[in-house]
C-alpha positions as CSV (number, residue, x, y, z in Angstrom):
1,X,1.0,-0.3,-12.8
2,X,4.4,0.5,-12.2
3,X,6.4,2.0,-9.2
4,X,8.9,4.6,-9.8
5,X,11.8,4.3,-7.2
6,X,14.6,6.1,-9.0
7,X,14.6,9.9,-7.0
8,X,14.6,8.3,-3.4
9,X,16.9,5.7,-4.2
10,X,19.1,8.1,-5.8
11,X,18.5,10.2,-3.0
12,X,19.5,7.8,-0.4
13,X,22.6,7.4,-1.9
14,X,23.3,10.9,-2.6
15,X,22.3,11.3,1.0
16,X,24.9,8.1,2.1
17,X,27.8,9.8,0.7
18,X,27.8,12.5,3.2
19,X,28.6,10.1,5.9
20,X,31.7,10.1,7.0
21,X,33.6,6.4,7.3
22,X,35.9,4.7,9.0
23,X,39.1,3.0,7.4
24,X,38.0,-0.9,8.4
25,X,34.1,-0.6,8.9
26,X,31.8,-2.5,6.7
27,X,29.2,0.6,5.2
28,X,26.5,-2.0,5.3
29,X,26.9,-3.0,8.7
30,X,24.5,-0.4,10.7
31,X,21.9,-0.7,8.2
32,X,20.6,-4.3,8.7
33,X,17.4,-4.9,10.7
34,X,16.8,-0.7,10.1
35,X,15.3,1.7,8.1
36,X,16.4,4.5,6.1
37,X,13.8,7.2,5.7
38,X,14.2,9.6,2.5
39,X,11.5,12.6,2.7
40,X,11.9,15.0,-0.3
41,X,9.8,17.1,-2.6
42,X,7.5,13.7,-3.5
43,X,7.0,12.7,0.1
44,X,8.4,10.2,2.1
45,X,10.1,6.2,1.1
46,X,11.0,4.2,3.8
47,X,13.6,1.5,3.0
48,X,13.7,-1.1,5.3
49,X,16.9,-3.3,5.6
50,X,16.0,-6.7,6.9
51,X,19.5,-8.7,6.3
52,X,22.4,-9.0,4.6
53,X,20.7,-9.2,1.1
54,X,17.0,-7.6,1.1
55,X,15.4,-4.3,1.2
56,X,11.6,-3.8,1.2
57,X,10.6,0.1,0.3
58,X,7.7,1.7,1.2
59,X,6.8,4.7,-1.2
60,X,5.5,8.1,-0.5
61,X,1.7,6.4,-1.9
62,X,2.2,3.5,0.7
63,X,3.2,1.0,-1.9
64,X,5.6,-1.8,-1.4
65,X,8.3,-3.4,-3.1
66,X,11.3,-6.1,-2.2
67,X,14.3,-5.6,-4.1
68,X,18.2,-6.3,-3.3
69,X,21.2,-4.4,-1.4
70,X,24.9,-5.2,-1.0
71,X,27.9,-3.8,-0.1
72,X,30.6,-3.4,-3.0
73,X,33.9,-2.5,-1.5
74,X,32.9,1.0,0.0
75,X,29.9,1.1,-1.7
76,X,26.1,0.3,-0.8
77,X,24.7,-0.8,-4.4
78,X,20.6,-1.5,-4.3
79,X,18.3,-3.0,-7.2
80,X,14.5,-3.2,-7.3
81,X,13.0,-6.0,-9.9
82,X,12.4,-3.4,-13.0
83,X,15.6,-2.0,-12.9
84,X,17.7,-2.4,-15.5
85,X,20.9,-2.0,-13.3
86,X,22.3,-1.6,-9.6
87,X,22.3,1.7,-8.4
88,X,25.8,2.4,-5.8
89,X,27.0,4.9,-3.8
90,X,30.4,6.5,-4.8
91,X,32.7,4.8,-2.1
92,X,31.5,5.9,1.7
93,X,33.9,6.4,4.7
94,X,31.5,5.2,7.6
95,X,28.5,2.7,8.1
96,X,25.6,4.9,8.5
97,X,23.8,3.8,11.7
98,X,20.5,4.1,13.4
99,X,20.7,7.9,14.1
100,X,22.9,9.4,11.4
101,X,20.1,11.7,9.6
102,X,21.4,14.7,7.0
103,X,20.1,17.0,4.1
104,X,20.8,17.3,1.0
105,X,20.3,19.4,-1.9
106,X,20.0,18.3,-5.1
107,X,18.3,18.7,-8.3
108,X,14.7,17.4,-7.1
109,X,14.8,20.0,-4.4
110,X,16.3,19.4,-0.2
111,X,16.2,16.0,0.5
112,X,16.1,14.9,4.3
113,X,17.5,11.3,5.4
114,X,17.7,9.5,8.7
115,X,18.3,6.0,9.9
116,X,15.7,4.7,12.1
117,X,15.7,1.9,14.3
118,X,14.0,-1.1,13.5
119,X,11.1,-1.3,10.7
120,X,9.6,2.1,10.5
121,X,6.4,0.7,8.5
């Protein structure tokens, strides 16, 4: 069976790109060792940031899946296993941190985002 992560993923980064940055700061910086809840029309994917190189998501139907994240120049780029590519942010202006939370809106409907501390699942 396969997992679909494309519209919260997309929607994360949709979401990031509201965040204001600052001219020095690593974007990646405030996500490690939190999560990054996405609650949209399909429910609600938690993404977990563990380090400097992992993600494990949590979809809406409680399944989980490891994939990758990095930081490209002002960008936060993540890719699960069945992907054919990366999927960035356009270039951010500030690390989004453990209470930066927003709304977007956005072809699959408003999409609400936060930064949680910790693992959230």
């Amino acid at each position: 069976m396969t997992t679909r992560f494309p519209t919260s993923l997309a929607a994360l980064t949709a979401a990031l790109l509201l965040v204001p940055v600052s001219a020095h700061a690593d974007v990646g910086s405030g996500l490690v060792g939190n999560t990054v809840e996405v609650t949209g029309p399909a429910g609600t994917t938690k993404i977990y940031y563990p380090n400097r190189k992992h993600i494990v998501v949590r979809t809406p139907d409680g399944k989980l899946a490891k994939g990758w994240w990095r930081v490209r120049g002002k960008s936060i780029c993540t890719k699960m296993p069945k992907a054919d590519k990366e999927s960035c942010t356009d270039p951010i202006d500030e690390p989004p941190v453990a209470g930066s939370s927003g709304e977007i809106t956005g072809g699959d409907g408003n999409i609400k985002w936060s930064v949680n501390k910790g693992k959230g699942f």
